[in-house]
N, C-alpha and C positions, 0 to 999 in steps of 0.2 A: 865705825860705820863709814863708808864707804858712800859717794854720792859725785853723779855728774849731771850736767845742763849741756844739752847742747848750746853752741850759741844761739840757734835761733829756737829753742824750745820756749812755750809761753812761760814766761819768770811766775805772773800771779800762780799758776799751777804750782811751780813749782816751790816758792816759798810758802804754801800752803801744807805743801804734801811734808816738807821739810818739817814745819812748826808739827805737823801731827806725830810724825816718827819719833822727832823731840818726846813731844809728851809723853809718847808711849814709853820711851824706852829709858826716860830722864830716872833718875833715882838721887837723892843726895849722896848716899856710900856708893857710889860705881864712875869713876871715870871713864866720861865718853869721851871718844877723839870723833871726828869726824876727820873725811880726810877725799880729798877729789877736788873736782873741776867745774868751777858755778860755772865760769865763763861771765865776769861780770868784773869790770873794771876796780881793781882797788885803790892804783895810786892814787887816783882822784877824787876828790870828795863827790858823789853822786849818789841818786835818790834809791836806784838798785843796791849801793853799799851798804846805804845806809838803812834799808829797810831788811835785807839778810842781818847787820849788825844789830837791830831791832829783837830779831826774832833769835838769834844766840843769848842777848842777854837778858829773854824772860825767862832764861835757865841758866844764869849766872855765867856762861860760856862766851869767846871772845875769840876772833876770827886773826891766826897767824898766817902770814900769806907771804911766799917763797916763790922769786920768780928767778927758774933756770931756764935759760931756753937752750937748746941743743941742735946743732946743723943735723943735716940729713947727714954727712959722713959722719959724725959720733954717734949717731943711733946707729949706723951700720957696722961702725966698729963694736959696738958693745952687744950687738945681734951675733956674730963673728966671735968674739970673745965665749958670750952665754953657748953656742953651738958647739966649739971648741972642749970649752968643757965637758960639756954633755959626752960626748962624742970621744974624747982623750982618756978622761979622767972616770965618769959617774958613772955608763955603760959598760969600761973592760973592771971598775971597783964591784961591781953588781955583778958579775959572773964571777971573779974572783971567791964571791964571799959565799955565791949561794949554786957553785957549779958542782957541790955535792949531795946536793937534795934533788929528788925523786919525787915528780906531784904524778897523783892515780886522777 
């Protein structure tokens, strides 16, 4: 599941809307991942952490948090790279494969 906050979006909303999708969608046999952008401080101990950590662990779930941060020129490069791709290899592979089919 897939989930963002902006930073200034209202958090009560938003940890509410969270705790409901949980419920819905919790199952004991199914791992869920969740996986996005609260926008909510975690090195620090604080009352926003700790109440999303709250609302993970009334469905035994526990909050892994990965901070990369990336300059604007390494997005740009990797925007560059993905384009490159696209563009080199995945477009002239696609006609390659299928420049003998005939659509009516």
């Amino acid at each position: 599941m897939a989930v963002y906050r902006a930073p200034t979006g209202n958090f009560n909303l938003f940890l509410n809307r969270l705790y409901d999708i949980i419920k819905t969608l919790y199952k004991v046999e199914l791992q869920l991942i969740i996986y996005g952008n609260v926008n909510i401080e975690y090195i620090t101990d604080n009352d926003k952490k700790r109440q999303v950590d709250a609302v993970l662990l009334t469905y035994n779930l526990s909050a892994i948090v990965y901070y990369k941060y990336y300059s604007i020129l390494q997005y740009s490069i990797i925007i560059i790279i993905i384009i490159t791709i696209v563009y080199l290899i995945l477009i002239p592979l696609y006609f390659q494969l299928f420049h003998h089919l005939k659509f009516i």
